[in-house]
C-alpha positions in Angstrom: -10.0 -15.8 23.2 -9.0 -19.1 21.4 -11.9 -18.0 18.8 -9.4 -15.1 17.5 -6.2 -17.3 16.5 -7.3 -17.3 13.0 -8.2 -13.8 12.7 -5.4 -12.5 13.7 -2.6 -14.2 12.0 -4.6 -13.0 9.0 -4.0 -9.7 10.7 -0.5 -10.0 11.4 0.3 -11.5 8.0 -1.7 -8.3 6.2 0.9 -6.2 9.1 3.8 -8.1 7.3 2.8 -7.3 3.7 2.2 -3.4 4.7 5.9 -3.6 6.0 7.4 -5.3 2.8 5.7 -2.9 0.8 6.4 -0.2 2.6 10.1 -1.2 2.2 10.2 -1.3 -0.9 7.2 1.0 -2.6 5.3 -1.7 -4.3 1.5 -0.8 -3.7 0.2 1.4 -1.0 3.0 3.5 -1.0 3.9 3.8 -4.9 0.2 4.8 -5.8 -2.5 4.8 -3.0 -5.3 4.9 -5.1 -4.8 2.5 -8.2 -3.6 -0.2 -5.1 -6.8 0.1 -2.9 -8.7 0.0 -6.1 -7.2 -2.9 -7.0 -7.8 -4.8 -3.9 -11.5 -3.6 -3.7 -12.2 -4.9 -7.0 -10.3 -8.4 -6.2 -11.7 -9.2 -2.8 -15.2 -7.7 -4.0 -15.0 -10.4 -7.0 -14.1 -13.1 -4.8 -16.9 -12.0 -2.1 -19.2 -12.2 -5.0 -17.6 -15.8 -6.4 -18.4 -17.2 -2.3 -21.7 -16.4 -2.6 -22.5 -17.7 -5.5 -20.9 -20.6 -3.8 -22.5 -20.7 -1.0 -26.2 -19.4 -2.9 -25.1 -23.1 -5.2 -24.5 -25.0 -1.5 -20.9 -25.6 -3.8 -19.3 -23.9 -0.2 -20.4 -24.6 3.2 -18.7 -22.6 6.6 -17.0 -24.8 8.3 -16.7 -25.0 12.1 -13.5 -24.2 13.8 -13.0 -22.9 17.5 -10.3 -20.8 15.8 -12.4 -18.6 14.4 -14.3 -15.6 16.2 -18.0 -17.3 14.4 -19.0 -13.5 13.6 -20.6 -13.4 9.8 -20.6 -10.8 6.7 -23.6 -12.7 5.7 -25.1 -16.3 6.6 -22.1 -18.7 6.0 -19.8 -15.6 4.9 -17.2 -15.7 7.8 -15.3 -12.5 8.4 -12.6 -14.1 8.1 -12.8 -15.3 4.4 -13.0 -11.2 4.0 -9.6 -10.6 5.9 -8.1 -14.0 3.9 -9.4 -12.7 0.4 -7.5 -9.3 1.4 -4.8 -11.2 2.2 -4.7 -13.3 -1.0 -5.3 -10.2 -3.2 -2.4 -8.2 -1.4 0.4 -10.5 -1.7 -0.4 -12.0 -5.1 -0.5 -7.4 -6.2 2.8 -7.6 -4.2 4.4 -10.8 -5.7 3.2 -9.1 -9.3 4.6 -5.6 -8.5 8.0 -7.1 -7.7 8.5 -9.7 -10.5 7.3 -6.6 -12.8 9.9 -4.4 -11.2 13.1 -7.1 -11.7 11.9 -7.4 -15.2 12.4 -3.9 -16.2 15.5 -3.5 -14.0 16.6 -6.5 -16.7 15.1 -4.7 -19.4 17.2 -1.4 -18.5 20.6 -3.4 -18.1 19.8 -4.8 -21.5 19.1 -1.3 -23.0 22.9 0.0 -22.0 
């Protein structure tokens, strides 16, 4: 059971993005389409940067009895999957926002 911890704060954190952004129709829920494109693109880049990583013995899997030991590919945890969705959501997210407040500025300026 212990071997799950990881995973699923990963999980729960990706649960509390989907709520902030549900609240306030940043990704998913402003455009469904562009958003999972984007995060597809991201975490398939950074997939691609770990193995390259790991294919350079730059990155090596490190052992942790927090994490469930099940493998996209050998040394490719599937929790570095979860984590790079994770990473890609909330920095889409964090840009989205900071985007939004700047053109809220932009308007007020306008008038």
């Amino acid at each position: 059971m212990i071997g799950f911890v990881y995973l699923a704060a990963l999980l729960v954190s990706l649960a509390g993005l989907a709520a902030i952004d549900r609240t306030h129709r940043l990704a998913f829920w402003a455009d469904w389409r562009r958003t999972a494109l984007c995060l597809g693109v991201g975490v398939v880049g950074f997939l691609l940067w770990d193995g390259a990583g790991l294919a350079l013995r730059i990155f090596a899997r490190g052992d942790s009895p927090h994490m469930t030991g099940l493998l996209l590919a050998p040394e490719l945890p599937v929790e570095e999957a979860v984590f790079l969705t994770l990473l890609c959501y909330v920095a889409l997210l964090a840009w989205r926002w900071f985007d939004r407040a700047a053109q809220g500025r932009e308007r007020e300026r306008a008038r």
